[in-house]
C-alpha positions in Angstrom: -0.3 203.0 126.4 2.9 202.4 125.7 4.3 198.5 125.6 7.1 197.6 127.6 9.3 195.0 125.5 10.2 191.9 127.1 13.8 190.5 126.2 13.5 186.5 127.0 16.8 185.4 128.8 17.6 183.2 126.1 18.4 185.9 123.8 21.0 187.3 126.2 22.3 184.2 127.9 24.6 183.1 124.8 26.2 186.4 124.4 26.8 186.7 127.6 28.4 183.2 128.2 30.5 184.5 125.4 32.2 187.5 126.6 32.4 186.1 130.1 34.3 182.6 128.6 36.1 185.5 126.5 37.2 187.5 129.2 38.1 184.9 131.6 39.4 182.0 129.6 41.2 183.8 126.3 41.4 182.4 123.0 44.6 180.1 122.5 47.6 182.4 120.8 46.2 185.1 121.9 49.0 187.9 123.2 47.9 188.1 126.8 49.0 183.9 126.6 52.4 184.4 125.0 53.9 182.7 124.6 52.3 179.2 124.2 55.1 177.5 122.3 59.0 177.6 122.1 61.1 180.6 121.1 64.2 180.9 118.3 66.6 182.9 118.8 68.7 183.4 115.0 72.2 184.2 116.3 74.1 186.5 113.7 77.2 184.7 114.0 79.4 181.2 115.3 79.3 179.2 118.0 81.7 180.6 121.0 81.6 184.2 119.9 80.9 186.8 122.4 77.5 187.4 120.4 76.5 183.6 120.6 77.4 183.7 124.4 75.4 186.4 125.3 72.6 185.3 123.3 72.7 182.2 124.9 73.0 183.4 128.1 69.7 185.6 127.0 67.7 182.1 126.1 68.4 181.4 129.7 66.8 184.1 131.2 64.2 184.3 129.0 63.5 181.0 129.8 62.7 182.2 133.4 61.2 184.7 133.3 58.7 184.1 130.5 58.3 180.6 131.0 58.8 178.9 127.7 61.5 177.4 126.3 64.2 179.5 124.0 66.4 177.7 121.8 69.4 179.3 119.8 70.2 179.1 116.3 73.8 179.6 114.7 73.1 181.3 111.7 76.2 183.3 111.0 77.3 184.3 107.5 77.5 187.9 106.0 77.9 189.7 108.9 74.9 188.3 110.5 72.7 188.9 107.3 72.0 185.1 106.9 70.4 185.6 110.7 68.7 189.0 109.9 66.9 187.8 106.8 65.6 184.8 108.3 64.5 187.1 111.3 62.8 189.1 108.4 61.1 185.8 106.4 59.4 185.3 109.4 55.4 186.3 111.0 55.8 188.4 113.8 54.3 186.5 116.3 57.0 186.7 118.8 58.2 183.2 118.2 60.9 183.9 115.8 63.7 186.6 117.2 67.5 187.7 116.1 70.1 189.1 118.2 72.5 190.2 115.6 74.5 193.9 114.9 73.1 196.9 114.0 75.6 196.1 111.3 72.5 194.5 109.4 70.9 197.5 109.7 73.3 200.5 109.2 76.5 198.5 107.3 75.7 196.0 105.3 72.6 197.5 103.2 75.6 199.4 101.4 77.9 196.3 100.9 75.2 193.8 99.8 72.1 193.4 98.1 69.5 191.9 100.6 66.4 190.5 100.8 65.0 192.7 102.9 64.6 196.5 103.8 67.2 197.4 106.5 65.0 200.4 107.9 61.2 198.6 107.1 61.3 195.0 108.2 62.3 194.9 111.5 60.7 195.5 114.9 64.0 196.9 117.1 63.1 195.8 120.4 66.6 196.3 122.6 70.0 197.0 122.4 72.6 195.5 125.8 76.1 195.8 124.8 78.9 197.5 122.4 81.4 195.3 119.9 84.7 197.1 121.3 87.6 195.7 119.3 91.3 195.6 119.2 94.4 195.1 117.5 95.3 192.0 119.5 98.8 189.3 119.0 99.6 186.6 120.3 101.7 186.9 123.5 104.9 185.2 122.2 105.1 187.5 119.5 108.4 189.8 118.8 106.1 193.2 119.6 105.3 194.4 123.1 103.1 197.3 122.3 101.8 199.1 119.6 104.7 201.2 118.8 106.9 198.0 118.6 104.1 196.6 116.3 104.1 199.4 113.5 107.9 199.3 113.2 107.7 195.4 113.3 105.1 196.4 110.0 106.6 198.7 108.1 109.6 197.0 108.4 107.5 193.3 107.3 105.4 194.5 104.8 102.2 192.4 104.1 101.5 190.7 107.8 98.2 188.7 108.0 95.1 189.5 110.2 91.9 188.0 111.0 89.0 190.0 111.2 85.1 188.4 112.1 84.1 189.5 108.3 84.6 191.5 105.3 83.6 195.0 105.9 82.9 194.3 109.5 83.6 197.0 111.9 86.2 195.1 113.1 87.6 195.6 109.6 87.3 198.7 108.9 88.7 200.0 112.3 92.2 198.2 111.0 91.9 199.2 107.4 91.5 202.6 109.4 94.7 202.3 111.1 96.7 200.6 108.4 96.0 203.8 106.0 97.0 206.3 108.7 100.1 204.3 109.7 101.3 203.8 106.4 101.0 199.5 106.4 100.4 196.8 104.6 98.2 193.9 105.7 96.6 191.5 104.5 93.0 190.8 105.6 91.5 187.2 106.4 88.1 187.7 106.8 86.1 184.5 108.8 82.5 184.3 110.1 83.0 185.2 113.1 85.0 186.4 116.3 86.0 182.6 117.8 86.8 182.0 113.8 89.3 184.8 113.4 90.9 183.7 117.0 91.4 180.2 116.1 93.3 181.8 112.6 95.7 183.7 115.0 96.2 180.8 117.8 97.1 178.1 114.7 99.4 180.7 113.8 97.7 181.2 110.3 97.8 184.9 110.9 100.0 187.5 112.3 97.0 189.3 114.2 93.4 189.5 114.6 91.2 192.5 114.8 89.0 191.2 118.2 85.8 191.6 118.2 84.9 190.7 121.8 86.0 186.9 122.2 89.5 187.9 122.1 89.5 188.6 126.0 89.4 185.4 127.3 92.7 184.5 125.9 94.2 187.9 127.1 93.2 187.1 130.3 94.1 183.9 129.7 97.8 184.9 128.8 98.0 183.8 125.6 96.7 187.3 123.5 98.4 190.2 124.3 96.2 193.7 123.1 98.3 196.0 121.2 95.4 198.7 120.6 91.6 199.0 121.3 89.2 200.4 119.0 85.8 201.4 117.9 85.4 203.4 121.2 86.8 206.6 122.3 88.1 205.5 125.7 90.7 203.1 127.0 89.3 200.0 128.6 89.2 200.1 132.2 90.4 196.8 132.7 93.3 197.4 130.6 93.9 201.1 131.0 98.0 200.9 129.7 96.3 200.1 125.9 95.6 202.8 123.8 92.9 203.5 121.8 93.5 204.4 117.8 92.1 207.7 118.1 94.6 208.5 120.6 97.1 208.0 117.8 95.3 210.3 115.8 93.7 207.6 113.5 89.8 208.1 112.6 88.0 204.9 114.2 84.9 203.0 113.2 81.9 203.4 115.3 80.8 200.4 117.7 78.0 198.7 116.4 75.4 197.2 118.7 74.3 193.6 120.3 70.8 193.8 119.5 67.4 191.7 119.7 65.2 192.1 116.7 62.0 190.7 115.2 59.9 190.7 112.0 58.1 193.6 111.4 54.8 194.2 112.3 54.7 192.5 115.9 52.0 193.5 117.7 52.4 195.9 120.5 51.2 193.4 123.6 54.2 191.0 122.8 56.4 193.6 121.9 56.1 195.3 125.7 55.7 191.8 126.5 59.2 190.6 125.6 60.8 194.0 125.6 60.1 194.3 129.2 61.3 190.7 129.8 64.6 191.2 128.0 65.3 194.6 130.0 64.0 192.2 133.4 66.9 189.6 132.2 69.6 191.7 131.1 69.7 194.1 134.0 70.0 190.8 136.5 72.7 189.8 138.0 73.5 186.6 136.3 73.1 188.8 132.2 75.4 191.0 134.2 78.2 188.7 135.6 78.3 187.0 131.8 79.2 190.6 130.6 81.7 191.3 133.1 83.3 188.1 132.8 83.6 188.5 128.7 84.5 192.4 129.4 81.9 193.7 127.3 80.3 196.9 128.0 76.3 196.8 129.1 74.7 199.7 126.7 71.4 199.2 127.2 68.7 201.3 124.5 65.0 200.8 124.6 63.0 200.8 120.6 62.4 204.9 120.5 66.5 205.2 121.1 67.3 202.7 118.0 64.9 203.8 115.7 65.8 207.2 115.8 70.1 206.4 115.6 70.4 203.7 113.0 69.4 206.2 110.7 72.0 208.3 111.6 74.3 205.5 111.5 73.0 204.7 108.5 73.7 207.4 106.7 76.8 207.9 108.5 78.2 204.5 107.1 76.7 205.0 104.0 79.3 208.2 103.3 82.0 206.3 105.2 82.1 203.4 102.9 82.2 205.6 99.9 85.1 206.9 101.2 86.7 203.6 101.7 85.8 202.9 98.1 83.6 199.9 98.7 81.4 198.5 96.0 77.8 197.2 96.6 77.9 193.4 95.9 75.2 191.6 94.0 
């Protein structure tokens, strides 16, 4: 006869208090919770430039939608290196985030030594906008377009521009244009868009090389843009300024606003805040910021940036060699 064996309730009860308390009520910091705490947001470069804006208006929506607060961090330097390593340094727990250029990723590797792995240590979670620059004076000033301008330069050897860094793509768009025109400049680098504007409006420079904040003080009346580049259209809003490929000049590619974190960040936060940035961005209040800076929306999902910055990557690795620029550190 066989014996039937009798499990006492007490030997199930406890495990089964424990998967129902872990099913219903889930452990603090776990991912279905985040977040639990505040967010940062490392900004790649100053106060008042078009990247800080739109990070900050970013924060906002975040805010709303998730339901925690974001706070923003200027940490510009090194064309928004300073920002990426941190971003790297950090666990990626979904608390700390950068929104930077894909200049961290695909430029600067061959300009400086960093301390981290451009292509390892980040989790790429979305791209929303382009950095479309231009060769941009102020409105006062003796040249009415960009024809008047490259006479006005090879006739002035050695006028001044601002750019928002060395070896940004602002930069190399104009050291583009400078070589195929035949001119000499001379290039102020700063730390950043509203930086290099402030250089032109105090007169300290001849021109800057906009990299987005620019606008508001065409629209404004005081800049006048002589030139757009690092895209391969004219801007709609300003359709009577060329673009430098137009005058047969090779162009820089635009680089990308992104939002990145550390590496490693678990997949339920990752489709947790990926899907919140796209919620935010596509809205109508990401969307009237973008407008009203004249930026383009270019939105890219993980899959699409992995697979290009290594093509930009290698693309600006070549290109830089070409432009004879030495690795620094």
């Amino acid at each position: 006869m066989k014996t039937r064996r009798n499990f006492s309730p007490p030997f199930f009860l406890p495990l089964l208090v424990a998967l129902l308390s872990f099913l219903l009520f889930p452990i603090p910091g776990f991912s279905q919770e985040y977040p639990t705490k505040p967010i940062t947001i490392y900004c790649g470069f100053a106060a008042g430039a078009t990247t800080d804006l739109t990070a900050r208006g970013l924060a906002s929506g975040l805010e709303k939608v998730l339901g925690s607060a974001v706070v923003v961090e200027n940490k510009a330097g090194g064309g928004a290196t300073v920002a990426a390593g941190l971003v790297a340094s950090k666990k990626p727990d979904g608390y700390t985030l950068g929104v930077v250029s894909t200049g961290v990723i695909t430029v600067r590797p061959h300009l400086l030594k960093l301390a981290y792995d451009p292509l390892k240590d980040f989790t790429l979670i979305s791209q929303y906008s382009l950095y479309i620059g231009a060769v941009t004076v102020l409105k006062d000033s003796p040249y009415k377009d960009i024809a008047e301008f490259i006479a006005y330069a090879k006739a002035n050897p050695g006028l001044s521009y601002a750019s928002p860094g060395m070896y940004t793509q602002q930069h190399l768009a104009t050291e583009l244009f400078r070589q195929c025109k035949g001119l000499d400049f001379k290039h102020v680098p700063t730390k950043g868009g509203a930086e290099a504007n402030t250089q032109l409006l105090g007169k300290h420079v001849n021109f800057v090389a906009g990299a987005g904040q620019h606008i508001q003080y065409v629209k404004q009346g005081v800049f006048r843009m002589l030139a757009v580049f690092n895209t391969d259209k004219r801007d709609p809003n300003y359709p009577d300024v060329p673009t430098i490929k137009e005058m047969g000049c090779q162009d820089a590619p635009a680089l990308g606003y992104i939002v990145v974190g550390p590496k490693g960040m678990p997949d339920a936060i990752y489709k947790k805040l990926s899907g919140a940035i796209k919620k935010v961005v596509e809205g109508p209040d990401f969307q009237k910021l973008l407008s009203h800076l004249e930026i383009p929306y270019a939105y890219k999902d993980r899959a699409q940036m992995e697979k290009e910055v290594l093509v930009e990557y290698e693309f600006y690795k070549t290109f830089l060699q070409k432009m004879g620029a030495k690795k620094e550190g």
